[in-house]
C-alpha atoms as one frame of an Amber mdcrd trajectory, in Angstrom:
protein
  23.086 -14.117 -16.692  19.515 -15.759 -17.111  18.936 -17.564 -20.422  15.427
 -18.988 -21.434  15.022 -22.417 -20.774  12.780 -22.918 -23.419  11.937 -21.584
 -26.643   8.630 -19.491 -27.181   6.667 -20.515 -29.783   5.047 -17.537 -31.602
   2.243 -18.017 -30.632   2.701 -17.772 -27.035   4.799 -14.332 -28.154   2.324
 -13.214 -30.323  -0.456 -13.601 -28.012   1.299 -11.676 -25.505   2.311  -8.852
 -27.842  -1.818  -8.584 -28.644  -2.272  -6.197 -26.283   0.373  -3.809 -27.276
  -1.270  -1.645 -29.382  -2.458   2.031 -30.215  -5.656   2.824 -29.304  -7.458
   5.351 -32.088  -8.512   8.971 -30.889 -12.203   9.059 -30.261 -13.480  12.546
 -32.014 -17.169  13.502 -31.445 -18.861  16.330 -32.893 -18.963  19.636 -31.383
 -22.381  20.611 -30.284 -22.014  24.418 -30.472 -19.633  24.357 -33.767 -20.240
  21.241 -35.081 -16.633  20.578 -35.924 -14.693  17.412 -34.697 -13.103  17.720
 -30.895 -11.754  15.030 -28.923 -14.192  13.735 -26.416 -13.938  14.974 -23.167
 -12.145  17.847 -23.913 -12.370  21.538 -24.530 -13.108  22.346 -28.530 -10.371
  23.905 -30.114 -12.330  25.867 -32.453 -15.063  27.874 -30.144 -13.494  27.044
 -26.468 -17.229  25.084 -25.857 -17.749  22.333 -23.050 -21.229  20.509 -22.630
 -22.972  23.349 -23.610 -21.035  25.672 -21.498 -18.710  28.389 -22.785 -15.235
  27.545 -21.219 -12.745  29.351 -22.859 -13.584  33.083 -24.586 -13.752  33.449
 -28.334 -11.516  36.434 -28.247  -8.395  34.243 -26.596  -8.760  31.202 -29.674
């Protein structure tokens, strides 16, 4: 079975690990409704899409 030869320091872990994070959901604000959406995505709220109608009111 392998075994490290060495012992990593932590900051040779650490700095590794740096990149292992969550990224935070980028909201904008809805053009049409003017609530918060996720970007590049359909709004929730009035089924909008770069000015375009996507979804209909009546199915939301």
């Amino acid at each position: 079975m392998p075994v490290p030869k060495k012992k990593r320091s932590r900051r040779k872990g650490r700095s590794r690990r740096a990149h292992q994070k969550l990224d935070v959901a980028q909201y904008i604000e809805c053009p049409n409704c003017k609530k918060a959406m996720a970007s590049h995505c359909v709004c929730e709220f009035c089924g909008h899409y770069k000015g375009k109608e996507i979804i209909r009111s009546e199915m939301l």
